[in-house]
N, C-alpha and C positions, 0 to 999 in steps of 0.2 A: 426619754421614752415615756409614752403614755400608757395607763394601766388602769381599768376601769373597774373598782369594785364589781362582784357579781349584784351587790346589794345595799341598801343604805338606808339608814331613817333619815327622812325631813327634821331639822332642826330650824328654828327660829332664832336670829340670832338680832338683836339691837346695835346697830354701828353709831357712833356720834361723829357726826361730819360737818362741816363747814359748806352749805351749801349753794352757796354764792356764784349766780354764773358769770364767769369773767368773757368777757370777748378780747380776743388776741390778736391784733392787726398781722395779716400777713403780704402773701401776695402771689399773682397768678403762677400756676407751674400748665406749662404749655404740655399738651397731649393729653390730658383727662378724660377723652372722649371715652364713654365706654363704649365696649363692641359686644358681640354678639353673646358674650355670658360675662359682661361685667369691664372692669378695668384690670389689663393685667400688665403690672412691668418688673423691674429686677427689685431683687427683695429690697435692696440697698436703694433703688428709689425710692419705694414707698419709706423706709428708716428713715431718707431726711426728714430736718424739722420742717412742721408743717406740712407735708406729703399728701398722709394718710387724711387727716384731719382738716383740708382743705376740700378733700373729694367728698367724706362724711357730711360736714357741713353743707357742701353743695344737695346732697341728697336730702338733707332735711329743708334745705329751703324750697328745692323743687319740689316736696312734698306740698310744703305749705300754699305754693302758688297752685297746685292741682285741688287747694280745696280738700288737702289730708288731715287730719283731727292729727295732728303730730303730739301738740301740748295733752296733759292728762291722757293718754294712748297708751298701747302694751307693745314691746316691740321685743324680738326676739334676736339674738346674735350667738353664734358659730360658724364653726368654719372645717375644714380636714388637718389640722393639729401642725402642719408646715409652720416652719420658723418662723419666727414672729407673730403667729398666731395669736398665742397667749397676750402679749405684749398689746396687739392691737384690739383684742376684745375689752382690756381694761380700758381704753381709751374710749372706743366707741362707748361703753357703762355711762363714763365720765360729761360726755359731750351728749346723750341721750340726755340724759339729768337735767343739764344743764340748757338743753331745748323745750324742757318741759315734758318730756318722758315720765308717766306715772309708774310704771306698773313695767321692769325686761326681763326676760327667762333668757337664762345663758347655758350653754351645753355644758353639762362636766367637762371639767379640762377642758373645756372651751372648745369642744368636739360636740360638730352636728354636719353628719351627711347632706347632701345637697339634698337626696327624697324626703332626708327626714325632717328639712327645715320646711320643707312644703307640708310633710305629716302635719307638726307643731303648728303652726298656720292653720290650720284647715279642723283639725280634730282636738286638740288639747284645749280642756276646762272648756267641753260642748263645740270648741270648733269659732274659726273668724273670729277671734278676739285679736289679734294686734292687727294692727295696722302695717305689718309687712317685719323683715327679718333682714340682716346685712349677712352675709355667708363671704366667709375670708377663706378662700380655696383659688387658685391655678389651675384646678381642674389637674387635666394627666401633665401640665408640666413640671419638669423636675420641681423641688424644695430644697431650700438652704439658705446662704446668708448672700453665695455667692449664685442662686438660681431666681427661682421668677414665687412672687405672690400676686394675689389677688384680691377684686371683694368684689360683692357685688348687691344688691338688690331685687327682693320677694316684694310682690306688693302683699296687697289684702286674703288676693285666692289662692296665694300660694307660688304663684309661676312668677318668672324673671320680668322685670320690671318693661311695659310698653314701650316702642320706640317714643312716643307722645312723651313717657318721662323722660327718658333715659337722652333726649332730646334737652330738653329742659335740665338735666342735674348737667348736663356738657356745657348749656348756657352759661349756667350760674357758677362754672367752675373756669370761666374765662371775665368773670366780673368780683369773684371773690374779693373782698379786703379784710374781711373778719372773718372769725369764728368764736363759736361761744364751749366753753368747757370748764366743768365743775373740778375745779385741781383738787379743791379740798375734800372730794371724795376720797377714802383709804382703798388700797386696793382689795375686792373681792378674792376669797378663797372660796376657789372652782373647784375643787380636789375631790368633795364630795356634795351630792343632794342635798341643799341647804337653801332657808327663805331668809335673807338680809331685811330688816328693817331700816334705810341708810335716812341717818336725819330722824326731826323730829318736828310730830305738828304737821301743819299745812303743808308743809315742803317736802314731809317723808316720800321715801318711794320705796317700793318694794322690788328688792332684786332677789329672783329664784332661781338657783343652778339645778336642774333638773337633769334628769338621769335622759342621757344621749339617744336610746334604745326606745324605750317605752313608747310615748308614741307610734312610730311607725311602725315595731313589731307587732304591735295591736292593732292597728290599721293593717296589715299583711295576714292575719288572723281570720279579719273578714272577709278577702280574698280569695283565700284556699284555704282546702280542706288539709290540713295540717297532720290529723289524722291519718289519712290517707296517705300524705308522703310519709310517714312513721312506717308505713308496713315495707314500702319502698324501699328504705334505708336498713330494715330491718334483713332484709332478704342478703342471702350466702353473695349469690352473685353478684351483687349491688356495691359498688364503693364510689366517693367521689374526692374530690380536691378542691378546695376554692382557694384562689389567691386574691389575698385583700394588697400583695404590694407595699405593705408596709402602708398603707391610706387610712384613711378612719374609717372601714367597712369595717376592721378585722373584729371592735367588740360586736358588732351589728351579726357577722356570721356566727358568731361566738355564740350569742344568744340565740339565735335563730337555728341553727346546724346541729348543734350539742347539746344545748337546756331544753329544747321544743322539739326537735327531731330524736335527738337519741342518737348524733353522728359523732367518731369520738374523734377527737382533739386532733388527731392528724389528719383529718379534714379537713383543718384550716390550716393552709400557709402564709407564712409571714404575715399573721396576725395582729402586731403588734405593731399600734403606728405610732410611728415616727419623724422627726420634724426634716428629714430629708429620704426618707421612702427607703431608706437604706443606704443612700450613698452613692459614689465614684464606684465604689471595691464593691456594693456587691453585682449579681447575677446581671438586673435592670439596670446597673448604672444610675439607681437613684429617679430612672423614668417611671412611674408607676402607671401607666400606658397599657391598656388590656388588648394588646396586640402577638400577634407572633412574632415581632422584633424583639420587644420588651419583657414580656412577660417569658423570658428564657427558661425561668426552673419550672412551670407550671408547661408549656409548650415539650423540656425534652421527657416529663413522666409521663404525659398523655402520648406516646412515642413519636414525636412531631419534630420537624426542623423547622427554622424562619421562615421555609416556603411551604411548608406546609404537608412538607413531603414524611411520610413514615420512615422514622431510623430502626435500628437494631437496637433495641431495649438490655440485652443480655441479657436474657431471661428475668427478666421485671415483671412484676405484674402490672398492667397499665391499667389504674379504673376504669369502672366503667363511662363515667361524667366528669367534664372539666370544668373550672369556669373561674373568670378575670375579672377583678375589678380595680377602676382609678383609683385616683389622690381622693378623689371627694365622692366616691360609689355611686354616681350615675351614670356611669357606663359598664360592658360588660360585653366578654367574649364567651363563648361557647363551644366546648369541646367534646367529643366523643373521644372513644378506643381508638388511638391511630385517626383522628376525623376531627377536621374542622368546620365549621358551622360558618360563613359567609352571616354577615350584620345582617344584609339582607333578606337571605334566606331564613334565618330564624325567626323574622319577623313575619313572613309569608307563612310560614310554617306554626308558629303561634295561633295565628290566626283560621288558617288550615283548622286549627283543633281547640279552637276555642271552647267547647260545648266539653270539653274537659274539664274546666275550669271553671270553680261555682259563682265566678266573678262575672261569668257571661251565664248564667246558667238561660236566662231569659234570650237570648242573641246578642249580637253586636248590629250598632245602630250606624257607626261610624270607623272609618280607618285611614289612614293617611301617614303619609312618607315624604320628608323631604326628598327635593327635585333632583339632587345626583344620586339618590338610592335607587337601587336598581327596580325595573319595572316585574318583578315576582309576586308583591301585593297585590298589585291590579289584578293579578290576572285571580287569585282568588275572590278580589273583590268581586270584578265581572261574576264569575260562577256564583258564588255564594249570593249574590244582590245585594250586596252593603254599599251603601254610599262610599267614595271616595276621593281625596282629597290629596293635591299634591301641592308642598309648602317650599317655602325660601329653606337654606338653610338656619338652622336657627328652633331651639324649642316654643321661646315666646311664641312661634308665630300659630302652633300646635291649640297654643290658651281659648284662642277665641273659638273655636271648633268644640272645642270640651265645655266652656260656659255656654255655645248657644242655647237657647230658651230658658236658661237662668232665669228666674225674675228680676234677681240681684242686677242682674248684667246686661241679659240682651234679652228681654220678655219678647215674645211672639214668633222669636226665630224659631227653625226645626230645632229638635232636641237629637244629637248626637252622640250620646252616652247611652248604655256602654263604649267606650272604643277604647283603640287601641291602635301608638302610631309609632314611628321609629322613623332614625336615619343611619346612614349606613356609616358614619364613626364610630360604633359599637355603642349607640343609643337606643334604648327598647323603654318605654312605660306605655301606663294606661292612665283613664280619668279621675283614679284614687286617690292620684297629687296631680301638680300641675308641673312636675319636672321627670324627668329618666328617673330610670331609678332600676339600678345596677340589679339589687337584690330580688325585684320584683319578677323581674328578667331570668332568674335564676331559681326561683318557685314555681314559674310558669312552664319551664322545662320540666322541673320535677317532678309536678302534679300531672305532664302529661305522659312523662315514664309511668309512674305509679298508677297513671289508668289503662297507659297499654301493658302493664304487666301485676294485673290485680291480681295473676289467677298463680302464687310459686311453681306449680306442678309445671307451667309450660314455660318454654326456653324465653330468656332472656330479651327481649326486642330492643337494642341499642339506639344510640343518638342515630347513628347510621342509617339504620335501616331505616327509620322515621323521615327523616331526609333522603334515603333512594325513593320510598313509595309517593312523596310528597312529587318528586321531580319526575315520576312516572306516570302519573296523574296530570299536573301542570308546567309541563318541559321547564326547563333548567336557564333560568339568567346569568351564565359567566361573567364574573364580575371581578375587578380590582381598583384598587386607589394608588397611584403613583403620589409621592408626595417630594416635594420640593423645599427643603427647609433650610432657610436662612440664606434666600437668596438676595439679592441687591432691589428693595422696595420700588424706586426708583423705571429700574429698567423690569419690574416684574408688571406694574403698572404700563407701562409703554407699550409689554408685548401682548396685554388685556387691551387696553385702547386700540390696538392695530388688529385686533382679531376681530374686535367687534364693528371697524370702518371696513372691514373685506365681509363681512357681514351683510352692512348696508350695502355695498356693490351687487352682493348678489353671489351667494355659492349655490344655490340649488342647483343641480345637473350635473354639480366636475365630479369628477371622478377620481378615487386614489386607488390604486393599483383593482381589487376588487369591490371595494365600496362606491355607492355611488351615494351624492347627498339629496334626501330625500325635503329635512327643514332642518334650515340653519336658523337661529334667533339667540336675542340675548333674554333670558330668561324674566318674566315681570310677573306677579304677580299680587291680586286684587283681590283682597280677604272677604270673601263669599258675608262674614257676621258684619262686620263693621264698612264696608266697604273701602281700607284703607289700601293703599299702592306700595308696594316694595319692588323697586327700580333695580337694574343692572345686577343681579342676584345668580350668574353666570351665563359663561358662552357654552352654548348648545349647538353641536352637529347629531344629525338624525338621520341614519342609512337607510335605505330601501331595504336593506335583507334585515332593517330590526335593531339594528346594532346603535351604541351610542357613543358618543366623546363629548366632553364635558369638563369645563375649564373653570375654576375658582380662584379668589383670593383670600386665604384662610382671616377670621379675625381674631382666632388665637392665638396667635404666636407673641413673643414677646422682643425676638430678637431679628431685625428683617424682616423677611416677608415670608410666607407659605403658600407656594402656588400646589394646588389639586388638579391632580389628573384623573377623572373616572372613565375607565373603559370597561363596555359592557357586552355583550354578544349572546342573542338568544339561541335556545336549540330547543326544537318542541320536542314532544315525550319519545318520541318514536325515532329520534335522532340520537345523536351521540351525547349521551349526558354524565357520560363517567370519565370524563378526561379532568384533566389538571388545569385549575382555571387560569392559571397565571399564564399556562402554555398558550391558553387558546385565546386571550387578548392580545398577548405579543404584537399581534399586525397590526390592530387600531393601537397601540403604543405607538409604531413607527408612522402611522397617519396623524396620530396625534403633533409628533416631531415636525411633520414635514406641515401640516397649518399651522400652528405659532411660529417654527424657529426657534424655539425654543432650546435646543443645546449653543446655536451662535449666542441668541441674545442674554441665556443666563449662566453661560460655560456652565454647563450641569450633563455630561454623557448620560449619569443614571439617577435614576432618586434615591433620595435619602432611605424611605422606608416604603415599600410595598405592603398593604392591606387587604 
C-alpha cells in the first residue's frame, strides 16, 4: 500500500556510487511495438531479464537519432504505483545514469499521474526542462503480478511520444544487442521529498523525489477559481464522491477535495493506491476502469446499475456528484443523482459552458473529438463558431492542434488555444498539459455547478438538469460502445479486412431494415499542423437519418484482441430525448452484427462490457 505524507522537507542527501556504465549484451524480444499509449504486456513479461530494459534502452537511442540532448538532460520517471512499479523506476534511475542523464525527478513512491507527468514537463523549476518522462502505467487495465504493466513515453511538451518516435524506438527495439546501466548505483529512497547527490565530480547526477501532487495541483489552481468551488462544497445540499479505484488519483483528490476544498475525507473512495487496484475480492475485481461495469461501489451510491438504470437506494442519501477515475487518472466518469453523464455528452457540455470556467474566460479558439465520439461537440462547435477538429483515436494526435503556432513547434500556423478536446473512453482534458487528465474533468464540472448555483437561497440545479437543458437546446446524440474483449487477434483482423473490401465494392444505398447508408469509408486522417497521414484508423457506416456504426481495433489491450463497436443515433431537441440510451441503439447493434458477422466469426452473442 502506498501512503503519501501530507508533507515533507527536501533533504540533500550524498550517495557514493560506482558509476560506471556497463553495456549488457542481450537480445531482441519480438512485439515491442508500442501502440497507441505506450507498450503494454503481462507484468510477468516485462519481469523477464532484460524485458523492461531492452524497450528503455531502445527509447533512449531513438532519442538520440531524433537529435534529443539525451546526455547532460533532465528526465523525469513515474508511473500509477501497479506491481512492479517501484522495481522498474530504479531501473530506468539506473540506465538514465548510465546514458548520460544529468539531472531525473522521480514521483514519491514512484507515483506520478499520467496529467501530472505532463504538469512536471511543462511547469516544474519554470517549465520544459527535461527532455521528456517514461510513465510506468496500464492505464485502466487490471495490476499485479499475474495482470498487465506498462511504460510508456512524454516527449519535451509533455504529450505521448510522436508516431515519428514511437516509429523509431519499435526500430531500434527489433536491432537491440546491448544496453547500457549503471548497476553500481544504490537503490534510491522514494519514500519521501528528497535531492540525492549520486556520485561524485563530473559524473554526479542529481536524483529529486519530488512530491507527486505539487505540480499539477498548482497548475489546476490556475485553471479554476478554487474559491468559488469552496462555497459549492460548502453548501447543505451539496455532497460528492470520487473514486480514485485504488489508482494513484487517490493522494491527488486527497489534496485537491479536502486540503483546497474543504470536502471531508468520505469524499474520497478507495483512496489509497495500490499495486493491484484492490484485487480479485474486491468490488472492481482489481479493474480500476471509470466505467459502469467497474466502477461498482461508486455506480450503486450514486443509485445506478451497470446500465445505467436507477435502483432502490433504501433510503440512502445519493450525492449530489459522482465521478471515476483509472489506474493512472486520466480518465474519468461522471455522475449525477440517479444520472449518468455519456463521455460524450460531458464533453459537449463542458464546452456548452466554458465561459464558466476562468480557464476560457477569454473564449475557446479550438475543439476536437476523436472520430468514434459521438457527433454532440459539433454541433456546439457549429453554434458557438469554434473551430473544429475530428482526430484518430489516440491523444497524441490531439498535441499538434494545442502547439499550433507555438514558435517552439509549428510558428505561423493558426493558434488553437484555448481548447478543449475528448474522446468518448471517458477522456476529457484541455491545453494545460498535453494528456487527459481525469482530475481536470472533474474541476470543470464543479466550477460549473458552483456557477449555476452561486446564489444558496435558490434550489439546487443538478448534474441533471444541466444535461436536460444542454439536450433541449442541442438535441441529444444516443450513444454506446460495445466492447469485444479477448477475442481471437487473428480472425478479429480478417473480420476488419472483410469489412473494409465490402467497403471498396460499394455499400452506399443498401439498406438494413430502417437504415439506409448514406458514407461508408475507412477512416483517414491528415493532420491539418504538420500534414502527416494516419491510415486505416476505423470502418465507418453513416445513415441518412444521422445515425452512425463504427468499428475499431483497440490498441490497448494486452491479451487478444479488443474489437469496438460505437453505435450512435441522433434525436433533435424537439424529439424524444429522455429515453434510455442503450435501449435506443439496440437496432444499429443488430446492423451492426448483420455487416461484420461478427457473432459467426468471433463466437461473441454479447460484449463484454457496454459503455
Amino acid at each position: 500500500i502506498w501512503i503519501l505524507p501530507t508533507a515533507a522537507l527536501s533533504t540533500m542527501t550524498s550517495l557514493p556510487a560506482d558509476m560506471t556504465a556497463q553495456s549488457v549484451p542481450t537480445v531482441v524480444f519480438d512485439g515491442q511495438k508500442p501502440g497507441t499509449s505506450g507498450l503494454r504486456k503481462k507484468t510477468r513479461e516485462f519481469m523477464k531479464e532484460h524485458y523492461l530494459e531492452n524497450f528503455v534502452q531502445s527509447v533512449f537511442n531513438a532519442l538520440v537519432e531524433a537529435n534529443v540532448q539525451v546526455a547532460g538532460g533532465t528526465l523525469a520517471i513515474g508511473g500509477d504505483g501497479r506491481f512492479h512499479n517501484k522495481v522498474a523506476c530504479q531501473t530506468i534511475i539506473k540506465m538514465a545514469i548510465a546514458n548520460g542523464v544529468k539531472k531525473i525527478w522521480v514521483g514519491q513512491n514512484g507515483l506520478l499521474s499520467t496529467p501530472a507527468m505532463s504538469a512536471v514537463i511543462r511547469t516544474r523549476d519554470g517549465g520544459f526542462v527535461p527532455f521528456g518522462g517514461f510513465i510506468l502505467s496500464a492505464s485502466h487495465n487490471p495490476g499485479g503480478i499475474d495482470e498487465d504493466f506498462g511504460i510508456k513515453f512524454n516527449g519535451e511538451n509533455g504529450g505521448p511520444a510522436p508516431e515519428k518516435v514511437t516509429d523509431l524506438v519499435y526500430k531500434h527495439t527489433t536491432q537491440i544487442a546491448e544496453y547500457k546501466i549503471a548497476k553500481g548505483v544504490p537503490e534510491i529512497d522514494l519514500s519521501m521529498p528528497a535531492k540525492f547527490v549520486v556520485g561524485e565530480g563530473a559524473v554526479a547526477v542529481e536524483v529529486e523525489v519530488i512530491d507527486s501532487t505539487e505540480d499539477h495541483v498548482n497548475l489546476l489552481k490556475k485553471c479554476f477559481d478554487f474559491e468559488t468551488i469552496k462555497k459549492l462544497a460548502a453548501r447543505k445540499d451539496f455532497s460528492m464522491v470520487y473514486d480514485s479505484m485504488h489508482g494513484v488519483q487517490g493522494p491527488y483528490a486527497k489534496k485537491v477535495l479536502c486540503e483546497e476544498l474543504g470536502l471531508p475525507e468520505s469524499s474520497c473512495l478507495n483512496a489509497v493506491p495500490k499495486e493491484d487496484f484492490g484485487g480479485p475480492s474486491s468490488p472492481s475485481h482489481g479493474h480500476a476502469d471509470p466505467n459502469l461495469t467497474h466502477a461498482v461501489e461508486l455506480v450503486k451510491i450514486m443509485g445506478l446499475n451497470a446500465k445505467g438504470e436507477t435502483i432502490d437506494v433504501g433510503g440512502a442519501t445519493v450525492p449530489s456528484f459522482g465521478a471515476a477515475a483509472d489506474g493512472d487518472a486520466d480518465r474519468n466518469m461522471i455522475l449525477g443523482r440517479k444520472f449518468f453523464v455519456s463521455p460524450s455528452d460531458s464533453l459537449a457540455v463542458l464546452v456548452a459552458n466554458a465561459v464558466c470556467i476562468p480557464q476560457f474566460k477569454d473564449g475557446l479558439k479550438g475543439v476536437a473529438r476523436s472520430m468514434p465520439t459521438s457527433g454532440a461537440l459539433e454541433r456546439v462547435a457549429k453554434a458557438e463558431k469554434i473551430p473544429f477538429f475530428e482526430t484518430p483515436t489516440g491523444w497524441k494526435f490531439f498535441g499538434n492542434l494545442m502547439d499550433s503556432g507555438d514558435e517552439k513547434y509549428f510558428p505561423g500556423k493558426p493558434v488553437y488555444t484555448p481548447f478543449i478536446c475528448g474522446e468518448e473512453s471517458f477522456g476529457t482534458g484541455s491545453d494545460h498539459v498535453r494528456e487527459k487528465d481525469g482530475l481536470w474533468a472533474v474541476l470543470a464540472w464543479l466550477q460549473i455547478l458552483a456557477v449555476r448555483n452561486s446564489d444558496p437561497a435558490l434550489p439546487f440545479v443538478s448534474v441533471e438538469e444541466i444535461v436536460s437543458e444542454h439536450w433541449r437546446v442541442y438535441g441529444r446524440n444516443y450513444y454506446a460502445r460495445y466492447d469485444y474483449e479477448g477475442v481471437d487477434k487473428a480472425a478479429a483482423e480478417k473480420m476488419m479486412a472483410d469489412m473494409g473490401k465490402s467497403i471498396e465494392e460499394g455499400m452506399v444505398g443498401k439498406e438494413f431494415g430502417r437504415f439506409k447508408i448514406k458514407v461508408a469509408d475507412i477512416f483517414q486522417y491528415e493532420d491539418p499542423i504538420d500534414g502527416s497521414i494516419a491510415k486505416n484508423q476505423g470502418v465507418r457506416w453513416m445513415f441518412e437519418d444521422g445515425s452512425r456504426v463504427i468499428f475499431r481495433l483497440s490498441g490497448t489491450g494486452v491479451a487478444g484482441a479488443t474489437v469496438r463497436v460505437y453505435l450512435e443515433k441522433y434525436a433533435g431537441p424537439t424529439e424524444n430525448i429522455f429515453s434510455h440510451a442503450f435501449t435506443v441503439v439496440e437496432p444499429l447493434a443488430a446492423v451492426a452484427k448483420e455487416l461484420s458477422g461478427l457473432t459467426e466469426r468471433l463466437g461473441r452473442e454479447a460484449p463484454t462490457v457496454i459503455t
